[in-house]
C-alpha positions as CSV (number, residue, x, y, z in Angstrom):
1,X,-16.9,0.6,15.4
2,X,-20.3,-1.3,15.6
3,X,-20.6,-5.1,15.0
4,X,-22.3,-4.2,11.3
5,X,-19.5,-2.0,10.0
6,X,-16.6,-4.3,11.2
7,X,-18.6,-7.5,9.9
8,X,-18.7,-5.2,6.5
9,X,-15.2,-4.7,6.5
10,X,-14.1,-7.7,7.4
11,X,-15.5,-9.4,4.3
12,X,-13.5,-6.9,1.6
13,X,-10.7,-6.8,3.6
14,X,-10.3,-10.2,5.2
15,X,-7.0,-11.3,3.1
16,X,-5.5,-8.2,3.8
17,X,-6.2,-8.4,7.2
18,X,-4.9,-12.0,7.8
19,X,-1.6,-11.3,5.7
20,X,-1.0,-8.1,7.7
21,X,-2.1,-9.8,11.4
22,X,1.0,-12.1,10.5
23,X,3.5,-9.3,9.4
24,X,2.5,-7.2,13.0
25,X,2.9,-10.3,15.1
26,X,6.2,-11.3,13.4
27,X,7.4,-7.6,14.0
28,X,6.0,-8.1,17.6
29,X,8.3,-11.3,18.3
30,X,11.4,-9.7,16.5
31,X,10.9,-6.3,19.5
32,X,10.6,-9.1,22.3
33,X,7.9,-8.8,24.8
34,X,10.5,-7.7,27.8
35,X,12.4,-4.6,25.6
36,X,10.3,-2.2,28.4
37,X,7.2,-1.0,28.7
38,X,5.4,-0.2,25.7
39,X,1.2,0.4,24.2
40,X,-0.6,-1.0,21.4
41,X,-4.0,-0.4,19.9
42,X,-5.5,-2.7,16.9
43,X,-8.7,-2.4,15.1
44,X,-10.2,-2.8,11.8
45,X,-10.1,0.5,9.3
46,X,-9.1,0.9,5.8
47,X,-10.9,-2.4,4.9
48,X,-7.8,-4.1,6.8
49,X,-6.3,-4.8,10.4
50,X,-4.5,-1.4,11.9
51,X,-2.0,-1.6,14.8
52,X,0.1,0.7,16.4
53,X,2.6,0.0,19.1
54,X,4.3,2.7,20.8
55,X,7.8,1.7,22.4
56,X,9.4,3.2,25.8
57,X,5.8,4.4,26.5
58,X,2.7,3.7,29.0
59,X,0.1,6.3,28.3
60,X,-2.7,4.7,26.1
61,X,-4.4,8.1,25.9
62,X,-1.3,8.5,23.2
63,X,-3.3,6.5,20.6
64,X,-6.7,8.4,20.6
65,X,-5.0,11.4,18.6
66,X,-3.5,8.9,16.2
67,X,-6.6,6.8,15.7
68,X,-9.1,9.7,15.1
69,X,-6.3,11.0,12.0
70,X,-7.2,7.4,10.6
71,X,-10.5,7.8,11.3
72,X,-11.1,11.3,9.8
73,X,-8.9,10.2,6.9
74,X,-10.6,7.1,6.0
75,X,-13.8,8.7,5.6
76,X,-12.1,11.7,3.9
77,X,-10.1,9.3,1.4
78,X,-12.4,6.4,0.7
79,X,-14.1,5.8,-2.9
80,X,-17.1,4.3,-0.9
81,X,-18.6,6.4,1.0
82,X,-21.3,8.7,-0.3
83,X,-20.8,12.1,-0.4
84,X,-17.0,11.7,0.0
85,X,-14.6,14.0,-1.4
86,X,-13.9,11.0,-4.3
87,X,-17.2,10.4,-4.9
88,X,-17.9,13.8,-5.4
89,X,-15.2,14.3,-8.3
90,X,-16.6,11.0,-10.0
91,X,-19.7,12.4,-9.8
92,X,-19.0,15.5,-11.0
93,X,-16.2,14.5,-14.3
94,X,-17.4,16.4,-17.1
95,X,-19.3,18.9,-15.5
96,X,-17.8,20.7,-12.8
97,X,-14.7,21.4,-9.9
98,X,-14.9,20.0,-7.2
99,X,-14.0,22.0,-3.5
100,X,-12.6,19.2,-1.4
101,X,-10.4,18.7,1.9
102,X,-6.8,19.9,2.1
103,X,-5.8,16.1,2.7
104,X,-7.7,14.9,-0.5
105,X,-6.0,18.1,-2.4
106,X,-2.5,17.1,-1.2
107,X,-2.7,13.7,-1.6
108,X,-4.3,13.8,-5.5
109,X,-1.1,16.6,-6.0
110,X,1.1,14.0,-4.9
111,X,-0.6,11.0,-7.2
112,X,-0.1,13.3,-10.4
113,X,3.7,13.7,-9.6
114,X,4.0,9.8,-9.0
115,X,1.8,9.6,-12.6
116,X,4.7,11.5,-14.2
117,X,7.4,10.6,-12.8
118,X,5.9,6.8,-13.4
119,X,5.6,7.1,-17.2
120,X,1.6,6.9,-16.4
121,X,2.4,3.3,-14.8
122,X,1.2,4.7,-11.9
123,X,-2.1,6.3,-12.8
124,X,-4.3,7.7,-10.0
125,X,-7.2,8.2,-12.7
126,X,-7.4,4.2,-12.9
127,X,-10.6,4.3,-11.0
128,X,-13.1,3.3,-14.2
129,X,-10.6,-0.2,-14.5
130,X,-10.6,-1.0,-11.0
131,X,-14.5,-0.4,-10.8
132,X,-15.4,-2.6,-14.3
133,X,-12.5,-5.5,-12.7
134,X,-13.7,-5.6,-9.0
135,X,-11.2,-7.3,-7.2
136,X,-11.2,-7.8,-3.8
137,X,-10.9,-10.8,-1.6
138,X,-10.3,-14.1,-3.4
139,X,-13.4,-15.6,-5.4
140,X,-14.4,-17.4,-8.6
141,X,-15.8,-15.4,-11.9
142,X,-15.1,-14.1,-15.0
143,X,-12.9,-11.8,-16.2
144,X,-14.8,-8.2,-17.7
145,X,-15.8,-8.5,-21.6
146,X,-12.7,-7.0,-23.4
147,X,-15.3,-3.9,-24.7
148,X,-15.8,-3.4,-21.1
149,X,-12.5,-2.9,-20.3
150,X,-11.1,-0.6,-23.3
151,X,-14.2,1.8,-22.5
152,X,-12.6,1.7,-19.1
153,X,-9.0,2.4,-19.8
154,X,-10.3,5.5,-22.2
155,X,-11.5,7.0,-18.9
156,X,-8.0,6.5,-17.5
157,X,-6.0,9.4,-17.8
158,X,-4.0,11.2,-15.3
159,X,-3.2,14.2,-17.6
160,X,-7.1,14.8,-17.8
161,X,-7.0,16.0,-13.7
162,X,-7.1,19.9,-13.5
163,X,-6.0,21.1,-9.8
164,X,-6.8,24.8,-9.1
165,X,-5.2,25.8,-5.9
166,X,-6.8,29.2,-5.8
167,X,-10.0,27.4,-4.3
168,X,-8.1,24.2,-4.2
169,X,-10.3,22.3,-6.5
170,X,-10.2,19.1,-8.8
171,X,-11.9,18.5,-11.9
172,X,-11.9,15.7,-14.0
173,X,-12.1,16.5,-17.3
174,X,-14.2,13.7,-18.9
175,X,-17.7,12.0,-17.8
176,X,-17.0,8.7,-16.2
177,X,-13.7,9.4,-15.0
178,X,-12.5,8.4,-11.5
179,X,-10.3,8.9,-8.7
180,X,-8.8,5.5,-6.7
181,X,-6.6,6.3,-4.3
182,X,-5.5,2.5,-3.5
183,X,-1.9,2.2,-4.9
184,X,-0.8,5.1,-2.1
185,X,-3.7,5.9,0.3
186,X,-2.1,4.1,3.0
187,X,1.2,5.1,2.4
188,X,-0.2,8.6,3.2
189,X,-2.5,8.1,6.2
190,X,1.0,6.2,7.9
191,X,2.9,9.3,7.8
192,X,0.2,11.8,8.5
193,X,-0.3,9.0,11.9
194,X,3.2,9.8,12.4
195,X,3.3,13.1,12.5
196,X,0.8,13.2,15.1
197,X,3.1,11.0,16.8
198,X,6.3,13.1,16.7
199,X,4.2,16.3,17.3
200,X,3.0,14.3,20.8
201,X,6.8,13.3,21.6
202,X,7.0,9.7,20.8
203,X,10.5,8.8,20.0
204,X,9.9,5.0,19.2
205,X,7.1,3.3,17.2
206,X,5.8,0.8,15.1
207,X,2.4,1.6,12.6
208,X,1.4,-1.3,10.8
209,X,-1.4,-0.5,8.3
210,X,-2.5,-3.5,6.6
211,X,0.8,-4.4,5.8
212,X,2.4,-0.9,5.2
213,X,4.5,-0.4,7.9
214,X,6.3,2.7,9.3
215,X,8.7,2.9,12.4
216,X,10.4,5.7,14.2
217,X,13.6,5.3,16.5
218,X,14.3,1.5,16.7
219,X,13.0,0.3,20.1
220,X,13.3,1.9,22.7
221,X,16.8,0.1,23.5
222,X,17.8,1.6,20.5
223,X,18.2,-1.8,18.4
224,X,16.4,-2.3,14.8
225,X,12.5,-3.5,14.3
226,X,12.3,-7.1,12.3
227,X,9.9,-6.5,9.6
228,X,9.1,-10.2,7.7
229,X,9.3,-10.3,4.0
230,X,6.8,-12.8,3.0
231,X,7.0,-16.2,1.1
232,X,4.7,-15.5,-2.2
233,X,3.9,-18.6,-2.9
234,X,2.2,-19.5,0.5
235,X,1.2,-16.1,1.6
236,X,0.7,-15.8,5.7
237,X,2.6,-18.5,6.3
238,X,6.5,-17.9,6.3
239,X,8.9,-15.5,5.8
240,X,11.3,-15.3,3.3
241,X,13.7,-13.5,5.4
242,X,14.1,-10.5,7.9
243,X,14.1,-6.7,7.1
244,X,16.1,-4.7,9.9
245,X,14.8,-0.9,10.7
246,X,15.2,1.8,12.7
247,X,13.7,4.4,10.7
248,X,11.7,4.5,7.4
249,X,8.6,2.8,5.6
250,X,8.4,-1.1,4.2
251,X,5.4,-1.6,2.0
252,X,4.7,-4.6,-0.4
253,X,2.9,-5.5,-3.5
254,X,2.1,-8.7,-4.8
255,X,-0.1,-10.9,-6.9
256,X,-1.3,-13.0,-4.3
257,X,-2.9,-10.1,-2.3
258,X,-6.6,-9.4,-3.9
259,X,-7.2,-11.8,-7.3
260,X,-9.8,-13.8,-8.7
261,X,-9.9,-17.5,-10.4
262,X,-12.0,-17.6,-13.6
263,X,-14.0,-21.2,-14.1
264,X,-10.9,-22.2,-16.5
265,X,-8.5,-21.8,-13.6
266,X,-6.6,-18.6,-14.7
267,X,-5.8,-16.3,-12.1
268,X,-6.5,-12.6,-12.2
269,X,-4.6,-10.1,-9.8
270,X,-5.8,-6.5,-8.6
271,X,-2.7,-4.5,-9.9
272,X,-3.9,-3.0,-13.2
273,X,-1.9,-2.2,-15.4
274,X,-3.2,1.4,-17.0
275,X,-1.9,0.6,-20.6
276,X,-3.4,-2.5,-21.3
277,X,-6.8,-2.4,-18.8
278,X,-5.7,-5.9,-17.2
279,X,-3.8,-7.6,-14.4
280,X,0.0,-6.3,-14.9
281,X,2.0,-9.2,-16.8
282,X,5.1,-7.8,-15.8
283,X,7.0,-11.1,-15.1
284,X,7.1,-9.8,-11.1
285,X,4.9,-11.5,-8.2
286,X,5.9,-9.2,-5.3
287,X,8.1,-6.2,-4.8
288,X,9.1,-4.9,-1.4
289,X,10.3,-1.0,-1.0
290,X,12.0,0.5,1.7
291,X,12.0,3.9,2.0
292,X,11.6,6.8,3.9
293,X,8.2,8.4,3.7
294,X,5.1,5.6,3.4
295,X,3.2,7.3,1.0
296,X,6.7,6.8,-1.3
297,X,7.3,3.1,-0.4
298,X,3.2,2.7,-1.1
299,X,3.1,4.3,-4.7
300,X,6.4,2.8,-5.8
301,X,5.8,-0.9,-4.6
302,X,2.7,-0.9,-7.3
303,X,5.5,1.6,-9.3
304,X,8.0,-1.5,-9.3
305,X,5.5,-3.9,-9.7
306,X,4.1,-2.8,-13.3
307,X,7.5,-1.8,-14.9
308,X,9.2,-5.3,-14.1
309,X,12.9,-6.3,-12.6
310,X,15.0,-4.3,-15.5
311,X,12.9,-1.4,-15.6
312,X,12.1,-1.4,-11.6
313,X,15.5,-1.8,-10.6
314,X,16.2,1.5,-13.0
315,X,14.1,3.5,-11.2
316,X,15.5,2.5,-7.7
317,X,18.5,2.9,-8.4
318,X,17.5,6.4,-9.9
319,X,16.4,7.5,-6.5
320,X,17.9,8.1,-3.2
321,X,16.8,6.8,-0.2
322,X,14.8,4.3,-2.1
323,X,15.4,0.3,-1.8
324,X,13.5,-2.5,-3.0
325,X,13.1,-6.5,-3.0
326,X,11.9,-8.2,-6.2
327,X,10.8,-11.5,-6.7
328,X,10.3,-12.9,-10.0
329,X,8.2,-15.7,-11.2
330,X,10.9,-17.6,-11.5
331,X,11.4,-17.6,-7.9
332,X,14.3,-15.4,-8.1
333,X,14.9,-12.5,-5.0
334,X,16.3,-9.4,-6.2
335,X,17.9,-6.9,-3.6
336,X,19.2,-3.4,-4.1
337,X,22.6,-2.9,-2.7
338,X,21.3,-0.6,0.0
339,X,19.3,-3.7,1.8
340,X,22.7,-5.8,1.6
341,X,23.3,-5.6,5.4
342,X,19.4,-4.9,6.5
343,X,18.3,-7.9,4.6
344,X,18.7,-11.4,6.2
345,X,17.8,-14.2,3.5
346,X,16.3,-17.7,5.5
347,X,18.3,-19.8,3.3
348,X,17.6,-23.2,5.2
349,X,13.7,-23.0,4.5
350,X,14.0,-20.9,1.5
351,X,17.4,-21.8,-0.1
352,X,16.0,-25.1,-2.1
353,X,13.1,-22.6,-3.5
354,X,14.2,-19.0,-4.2
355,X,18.0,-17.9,-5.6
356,X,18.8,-14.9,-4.5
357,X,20.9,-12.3,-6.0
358,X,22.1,-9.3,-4.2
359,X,22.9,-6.1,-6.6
């Protein structure tokens, strides 16, 4: 990557990239330097930091094949880039199917299942609301006009996405409809990497994609990875507690990750919520899923986020394999009885601040 394009991505994704940094290198300390010989490769993609540390392992030449999937998957998946698969079905709602990449195909099939099974909470359509808000790193403005933002959320509509597998096309129904791919992109391109992994032998790793992590096999003495849970209120700098993992995916949302501050001092967060065009009021400010596949921790954490404690802990408990960590904005923690035993709470830093309740 050139000096431009990482000075370019550093400045959309620098809160992402600090918040993540902190996770990988708390991760880092929990394996311990001396657990054997091990590989790691960092650099900037997906508007964030990207690391992957390969346990039990000395051959670098292991990470080129899992680099170039993030590589061809970023430019295959991104909104931005013109003459992307993405921007092709914006530019192309109302008039006409678009042909596009088996990896855009799957991963748009996949969104549409999490739309349904969501209620429409999760709505991969909510491309017109994200464009009209822009959120990205932390700044001062105002919010959209509220005219703005119903036009928007008329153009967001997962049930308007027609998939035709015979040429294995998408068409979006209406002009000015869009595709965003942000609540689960991520999720995706961290299990595809592992694949690649698997398929190249690795027993033991750690992928930490701006904060959606994935890990294989413990380490390579066969004890769990420490994944941090972070402190909400002061984001990149503590930990709330400890997440043990051998196997399986740990992806957060919160409030505190992309937002902007209008001149009256209210706060506007990037997770939409597709019913009423703004920030999601859901009486949440970060949600924490374990599960097995990224791309399922990724869309749920967003998932969770919108439907609130009552509702989010519902659907977890609906589903196996799933697990989650709320936190309220009344500085309550929420764990699901599967994350009893993984799920070590600091209570001397955090005990004063937070209450905890285990389910």
């Amino acid at each position: 990557m050139n000096q431009m394009s990482i000075k370019k991505t550093l400045k959309r994704g620098i809160l992402f990239a600090s918040v993540a940094i902190a996770t990988f290198f708390l991760m880092q300390y929990l394996a311990g330097c001396e657990q054997g010989k091990s590989v790691t490769r960092s650099d900037f993609l997906l508007d964030t930091f990207v690391s992957i540390t390969l346990y039990g392992e000395s051959d670098e030449s292991l990470l080129a094949q899992p680099f170039e999937r993030i590589e061809a998957l970023n430019t295959t998946l991104t909104a931005f880039e013109t003459g992307s698969d993405l921007g092709l079905i914006k530019e192309n709602a109302g008039i006409q199917p678009v042909v596009v990449s088996d990896d855009t195909y799957r991963i748009i099939e996949k969104s549409i299942e999490y739309s349904k099974s969501s209620g429409g909470y999760f709505d991969v359509t909510i491309g017109p609301l994200v464009d009209i808000w822009g959120i990205h790193s932390p700044e001062t403005k105002e919010a959209p006009a509220p005219e703005a933002i119903n036009a928007a959320k008329a153009k967001t509509d997962y049930t308007k996405i027609i998939l035709n597998p015979a040429d294995q096309s998408v068409y979006l129904t209406n002009a000015g409809m869009a595709v965003n791919l942000g609540a689960i992109a991520k999720g995706y391109i961290a299990d595809e990497v592992m694949a690649v992994l698997k398929q190249e032998g690795v027993e033991h790793a750690l992928i930490n994609l701006g904060g959606n992590v994935l890990v294989m096999g413990g380490k390579a003495d066969n004890t769990d990875f420490g994944v941090g849970v972070e402190d909400p209120r002061n984001p990149g700098n503590g930990y709330l507690g400890v997440l043990s993992l051998k196997d399986g995916s740990v992806v957060t949302s919160g409030d505190y990750q992309r937002y902007f501050v209008d001149t009256a001092g209210k706060k506007y967060h990037h997770i939409l919520d597709p019913f009423t065009g703004y920030p999601a009021d859901s009486g949440l400010i970060q949600v924490t899923v374990v599960a097995k596949a990224s791309v399922d921790a990724d869309s749920l954490s967003t998932t969770l986020f919108l439907l609130g404690l009552d509702e989010g802990l519902k659907k977890v408990e609906a589903q196996p394999d799933v697990e989650a960590i709320f936190i309220t904005n009344e500085n309550k923690i929420v764990v699901t009885s599967g994350l009893n035993d993984a799920f070590v709470f600091d209570e001397e830093n955090y005990g004063d601040t937070y209450t905890l309740e285990r389910r």
